[in-house]
VEXDO-249222 format. One line per 10 residues: number of its first residue (from 0); their letters; for each residue x negated, y, z negated of C-alpha. Coordinates in pm, whole numbers, plus 50000, padded with zeros to 5 digits. Each point is the difference from the previous one (the first is absolute). Example, Ala and Ser with C-alpha at 12.3 -4.5 7.8 and 13.67 -1.06 7.14 Angstrom:
! residues 2
0	AS	48770,49550,49220 | 49863,50344,50066
END
This chain:
! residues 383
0	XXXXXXXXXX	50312,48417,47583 | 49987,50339,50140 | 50322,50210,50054 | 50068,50169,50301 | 50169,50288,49828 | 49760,50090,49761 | 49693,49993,50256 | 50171,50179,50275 | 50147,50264,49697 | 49561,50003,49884
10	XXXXXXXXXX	49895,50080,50359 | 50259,50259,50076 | 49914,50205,49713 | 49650,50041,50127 | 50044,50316,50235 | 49785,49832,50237 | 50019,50238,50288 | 49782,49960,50279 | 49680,49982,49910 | 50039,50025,49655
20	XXXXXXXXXX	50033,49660,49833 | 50100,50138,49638 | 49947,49673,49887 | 50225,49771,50254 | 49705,49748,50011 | 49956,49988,49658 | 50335,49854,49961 | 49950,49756,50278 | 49669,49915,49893 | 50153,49903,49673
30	XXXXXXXXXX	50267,49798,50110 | 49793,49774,50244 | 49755,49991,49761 | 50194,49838,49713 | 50093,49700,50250 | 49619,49960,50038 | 49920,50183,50341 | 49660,50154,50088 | 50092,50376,50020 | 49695,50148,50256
40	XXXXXXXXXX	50072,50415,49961 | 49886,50142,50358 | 49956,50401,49995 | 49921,50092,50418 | 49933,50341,50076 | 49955,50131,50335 | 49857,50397,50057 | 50298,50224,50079 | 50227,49770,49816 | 50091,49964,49650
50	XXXXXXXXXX	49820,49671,49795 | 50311,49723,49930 | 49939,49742,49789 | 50149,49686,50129 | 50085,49638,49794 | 49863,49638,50144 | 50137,49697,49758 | 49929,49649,50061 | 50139,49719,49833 | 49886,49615,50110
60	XXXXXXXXXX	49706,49974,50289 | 50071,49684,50153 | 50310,49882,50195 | 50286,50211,50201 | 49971,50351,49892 | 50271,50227,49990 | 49938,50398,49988 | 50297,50205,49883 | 49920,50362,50123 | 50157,50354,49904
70	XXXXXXXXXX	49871,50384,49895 | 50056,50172,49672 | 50028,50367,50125 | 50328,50181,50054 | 50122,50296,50217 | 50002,50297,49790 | 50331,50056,49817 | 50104,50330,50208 | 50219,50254,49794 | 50027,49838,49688
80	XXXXXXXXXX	50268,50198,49842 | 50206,49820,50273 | 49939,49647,49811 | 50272,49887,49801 | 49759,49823,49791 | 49671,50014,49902 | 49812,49973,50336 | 49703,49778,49829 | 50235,49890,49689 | 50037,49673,50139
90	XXXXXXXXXX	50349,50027,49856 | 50285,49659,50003 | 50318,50202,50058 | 50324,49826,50126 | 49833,49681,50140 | 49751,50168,50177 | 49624,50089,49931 | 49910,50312,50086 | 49653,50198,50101 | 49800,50138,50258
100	XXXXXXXXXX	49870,49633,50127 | 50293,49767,49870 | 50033,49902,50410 | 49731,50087,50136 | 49807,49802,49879 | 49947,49953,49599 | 50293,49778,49981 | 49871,49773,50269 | 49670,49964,49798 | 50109,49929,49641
110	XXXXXXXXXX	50234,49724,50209 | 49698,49818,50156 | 49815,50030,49657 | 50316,49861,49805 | 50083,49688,50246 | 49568,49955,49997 | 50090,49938,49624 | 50304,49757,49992 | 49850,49793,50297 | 49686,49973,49796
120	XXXXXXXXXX	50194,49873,49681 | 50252,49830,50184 | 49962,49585,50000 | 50036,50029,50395 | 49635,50034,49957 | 49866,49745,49784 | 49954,49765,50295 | 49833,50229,50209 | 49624,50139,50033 | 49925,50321,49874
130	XXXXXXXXXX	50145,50234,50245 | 49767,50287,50134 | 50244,50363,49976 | 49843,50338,50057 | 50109,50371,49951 | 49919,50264,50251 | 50123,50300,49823 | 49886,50359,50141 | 50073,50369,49937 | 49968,50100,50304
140	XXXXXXXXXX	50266,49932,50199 | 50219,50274,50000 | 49773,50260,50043 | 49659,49998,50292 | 50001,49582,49989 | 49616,50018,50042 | 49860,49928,49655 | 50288,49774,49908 | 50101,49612,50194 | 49773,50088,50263
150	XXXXXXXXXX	49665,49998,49817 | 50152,49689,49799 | 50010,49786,50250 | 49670,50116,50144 | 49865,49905,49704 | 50179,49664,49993 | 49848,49911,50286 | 49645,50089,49913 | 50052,49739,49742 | 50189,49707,50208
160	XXXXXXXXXX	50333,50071,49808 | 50206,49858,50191 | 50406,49951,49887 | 50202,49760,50205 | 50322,50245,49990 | 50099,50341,49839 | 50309,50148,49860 | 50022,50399,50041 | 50271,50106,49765 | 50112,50303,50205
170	XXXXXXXXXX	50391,50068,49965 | 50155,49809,50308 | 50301,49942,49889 | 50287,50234,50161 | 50292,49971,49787 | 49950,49660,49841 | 49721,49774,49826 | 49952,49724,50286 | 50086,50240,50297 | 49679,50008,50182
180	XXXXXXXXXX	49650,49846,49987 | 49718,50200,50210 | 49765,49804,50223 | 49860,50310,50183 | 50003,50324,50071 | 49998,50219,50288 | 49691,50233,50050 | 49932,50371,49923 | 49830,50249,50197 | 50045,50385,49901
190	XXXXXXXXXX	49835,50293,50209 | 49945,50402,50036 | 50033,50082,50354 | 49808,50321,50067 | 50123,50199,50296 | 49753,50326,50129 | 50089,50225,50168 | 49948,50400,50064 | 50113,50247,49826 | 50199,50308,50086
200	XXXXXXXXXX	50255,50210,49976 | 50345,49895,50010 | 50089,50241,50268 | 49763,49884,50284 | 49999,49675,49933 | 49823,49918,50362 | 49686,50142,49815 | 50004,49728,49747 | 50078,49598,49997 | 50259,49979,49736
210	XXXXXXXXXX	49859,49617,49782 | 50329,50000,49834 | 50201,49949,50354 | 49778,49688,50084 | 49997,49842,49663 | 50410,50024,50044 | 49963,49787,50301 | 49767,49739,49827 | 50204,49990,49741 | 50349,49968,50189
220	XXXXXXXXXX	49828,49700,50249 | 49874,49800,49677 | 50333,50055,49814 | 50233,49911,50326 | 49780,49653,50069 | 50116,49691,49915 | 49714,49858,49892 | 50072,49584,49993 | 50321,49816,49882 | 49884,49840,49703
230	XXXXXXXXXX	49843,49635,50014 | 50126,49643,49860 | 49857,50147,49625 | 49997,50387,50047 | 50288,50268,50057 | 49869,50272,50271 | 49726,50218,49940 | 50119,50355,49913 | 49812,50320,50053 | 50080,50324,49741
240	XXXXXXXXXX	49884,50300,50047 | 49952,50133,49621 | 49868,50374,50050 | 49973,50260,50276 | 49737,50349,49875 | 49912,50289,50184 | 49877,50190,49714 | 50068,50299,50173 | 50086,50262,49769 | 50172,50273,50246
250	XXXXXXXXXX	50280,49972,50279 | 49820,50150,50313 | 49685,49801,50022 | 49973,49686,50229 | 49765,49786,49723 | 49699,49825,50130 | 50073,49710,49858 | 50274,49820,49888 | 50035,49617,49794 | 50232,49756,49927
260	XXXXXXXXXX	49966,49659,49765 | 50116,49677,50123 | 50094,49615,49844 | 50015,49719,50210 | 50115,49656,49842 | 49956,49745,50274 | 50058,49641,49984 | 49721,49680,50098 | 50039,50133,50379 | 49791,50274,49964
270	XXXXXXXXXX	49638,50079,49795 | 49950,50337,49845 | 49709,50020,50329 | 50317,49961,50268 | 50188,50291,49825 | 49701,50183,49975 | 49985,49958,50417 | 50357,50087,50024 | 50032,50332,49821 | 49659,50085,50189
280	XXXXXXXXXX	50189,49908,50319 | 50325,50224,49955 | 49774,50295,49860 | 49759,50005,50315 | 50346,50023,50195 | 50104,50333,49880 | 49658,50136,49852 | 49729,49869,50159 | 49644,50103,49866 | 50171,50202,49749
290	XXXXXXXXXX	50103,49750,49686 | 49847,49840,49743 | 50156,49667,49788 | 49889,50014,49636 | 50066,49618,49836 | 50096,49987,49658 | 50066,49692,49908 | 50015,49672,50203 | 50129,49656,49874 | 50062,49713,50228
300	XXXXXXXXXX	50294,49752,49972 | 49990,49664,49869 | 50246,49710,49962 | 49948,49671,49772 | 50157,49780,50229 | 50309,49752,49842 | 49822,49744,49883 | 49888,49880,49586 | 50016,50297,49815 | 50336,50136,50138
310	XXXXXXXXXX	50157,49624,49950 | 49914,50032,49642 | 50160,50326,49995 | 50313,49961,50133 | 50044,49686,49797 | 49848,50153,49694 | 50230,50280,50074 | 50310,49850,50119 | 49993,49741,49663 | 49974,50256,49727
320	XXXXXXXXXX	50257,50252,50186 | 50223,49802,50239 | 49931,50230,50310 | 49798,49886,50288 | 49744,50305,50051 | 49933,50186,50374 | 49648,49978,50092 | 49948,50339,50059 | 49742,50257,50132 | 50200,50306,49971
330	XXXXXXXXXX	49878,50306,49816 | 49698,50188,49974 | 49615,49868,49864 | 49887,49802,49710 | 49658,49928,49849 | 50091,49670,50162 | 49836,50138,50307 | 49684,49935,49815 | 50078,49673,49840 | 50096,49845,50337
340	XXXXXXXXXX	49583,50047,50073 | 49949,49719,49754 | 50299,49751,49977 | 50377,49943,50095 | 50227,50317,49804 | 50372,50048,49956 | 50164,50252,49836 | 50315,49981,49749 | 50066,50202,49712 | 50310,50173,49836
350	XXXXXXXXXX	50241,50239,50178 | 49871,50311,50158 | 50319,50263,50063 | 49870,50204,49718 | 49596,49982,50030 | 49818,50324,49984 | 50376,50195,49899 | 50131,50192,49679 | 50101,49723,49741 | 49809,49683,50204
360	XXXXXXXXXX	50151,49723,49809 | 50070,49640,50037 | 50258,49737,49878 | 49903,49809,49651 | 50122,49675,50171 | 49799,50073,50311 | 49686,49964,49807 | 50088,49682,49823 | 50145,49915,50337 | 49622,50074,50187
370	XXXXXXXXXX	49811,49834,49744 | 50219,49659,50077 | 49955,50026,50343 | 49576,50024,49942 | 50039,49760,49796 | 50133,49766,50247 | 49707,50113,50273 | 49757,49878,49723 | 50185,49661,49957 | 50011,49955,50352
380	XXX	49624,50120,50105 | 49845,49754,49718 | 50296,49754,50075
END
């Protein structure tokens, strides 16, 4: 047997911050190992990017196979002094287990490795095939996402690994254990808008072509659109606009060019191509010939429809905590944006109200509480 606690305490008090791994994997590697999974370590490296070594297990190859899914890295601890704990102590205090990771997402993993354990030595099993369960555990997830899940799968595929479902342990829980179980998630698409103009001086201001007035108007048009009103799945898309710069170090000088950052998370309506031809549209309105869109990052949306896998959730879920989960694809992005390339993926983990803040904890009986309830997917997948 394998106790939640105790792993989830081991993996906190690596100060796995993205991409270090401080040895994370090690402790995962250990763990799956002693229950007689083949641990595959998988360092990617990309140029520009930092090298992140990345964990494949395997245990069983024949048969339904299950993939449980989650990263070891963690958000750095911000100002330290402010902890009232030990930020990487991986401290019990008061019924709750605190650390930089305890919700996002350490917890989540020792839980998955703990109910891998009792299924495996529970007599629910004798009368059943071996079952085939795999691990994809990154450190990469936090930070760029390039050398992590992404390159995982990629090289899943080149090898015909194939699971039937995945598990992402991301924090999806609002208040409760048994809240809410993901089945999608709405896309991302964040851009620099670059507005020229001409420069000048402030006083004759016919002389010049003043970027920052037009980029105001993009801006306002995007902001002021309603953009869809959600779908049967998906809450409306939202557009943020996350930074306006000038750069321009004095008061009386028109700039010549002037920028501004913006998110879009959009719903199964829309592709990161059709916001792309939106935001083109509205710029050529108010500045055309004269602007420039700069992507930086673009991830579509996806959506396991109800079906197997979130049946077995919400009766796995709804047996070892009494509540009936929401099939949710609130939020922002997961490494399950990857995963869905290869097989079926929902998401449930612990609560997430204090992921990524100054003494991230989470409930003792919430982790015994998670393990139960993956416990009861793997009784229920292999039933």
């Amino acid at each position: 047997m394998i106790d939640p606690i105790t792993l989830a305490t081991n993996l906190i008090r690596c100060p796995s911050v993205t991409p270090e791994d401080h040895g994370a994997l090690g402790v995962m590697q250990t763990a799956l190992e002693s229950l007689g999974f083949t641990c595959t370590r998988l360092p990617f490296s990309e140029s520009g990017h930092p090298t992140v070594d990345n964990l494949y297990a395997r245990l069983g190859t024949v048969g339904p196979h299950l993939a449980f899914a989650g990263h070891t890295d963690v958000v750095p601890v911000g100002d330290a002094a402010a902890w009232s704990v030990e930020p990487f102590g991986g401290i019990v205090k008061d019924g709750f287990l605190y650390g930089r990771g305890a919700e996002d997402m350490k917890t989540a993993l020792a839980c998955m490795v703990s109910a891998v354990a009792t299924f495996l030595s529970s007599s629910l099993i004798a009368h059943r095939s071996s079952p085939s369960i795999s691990f994809i555990i990154t450190g990469d997830e936090e930070g760029y996402a390039i050398n992590g899940t992404r390159k995982m799968v990629k090289w899943m595929q080149e090898r015909g690994i194939k699971p039937d479902a995945c598990i992402v342990g991301e924090p999806t829980n609002p208040e409760h254990i048994g809240d809410m179980v993901k089945i999608g998630r709405r896309g991302s698409l964040s851009v620099k808008l670059i507005v020229r103009g001409k420069q000048g001086h402030a006083a004759y201001p016919h002389l010049a072509d003043n970027p920052v007035t037009r980029l105001i108007d993009i801006v306002h048009e995007l902001k002021h659109t309603v953009i869809d009103q959600g779908t049967d799945f998906f809450q409306p898309s939202n557009l943020e606009i996350t930074s306006i710069d000038v750069g321009n170090p004095v008061k009386n000088v028109i700039p010549a060019q002037a920028t501004a950052n913006v998110n879009i998370r959009f719903n199964d309506r829309h592709s990161s191509e059709s916001m792309l031809r939106w935001l083109d549209e509205v710029a050529t309105t108010y500045a055309p010939g004269a602007f420039a869109w700069e992507t930086l990052s673009a991830f579509e949306p996806f959506l396991t429809p109800p079906g197997r896998l979130s049946t077995i959730m919400s009766e796995a879920v709804q047996a070892a905590t009494g509540r009936t989960p929401q099939l949710s694809t609130t939020g922002g992005t997961s490494d399950a944006r990857f995963i869905k390339d290869i097989c079926p993926v929902a998401e449930f983990g612990t609560t997430g109200g204090r992921a990524h803040m100054v003494d991230e904890r989470v409930s003792v009986d919430d982790v015994r509480l998670l393990t139960n309830c993956y416990v009861e997917v793997l009784q229920r997948f292999f039933g």
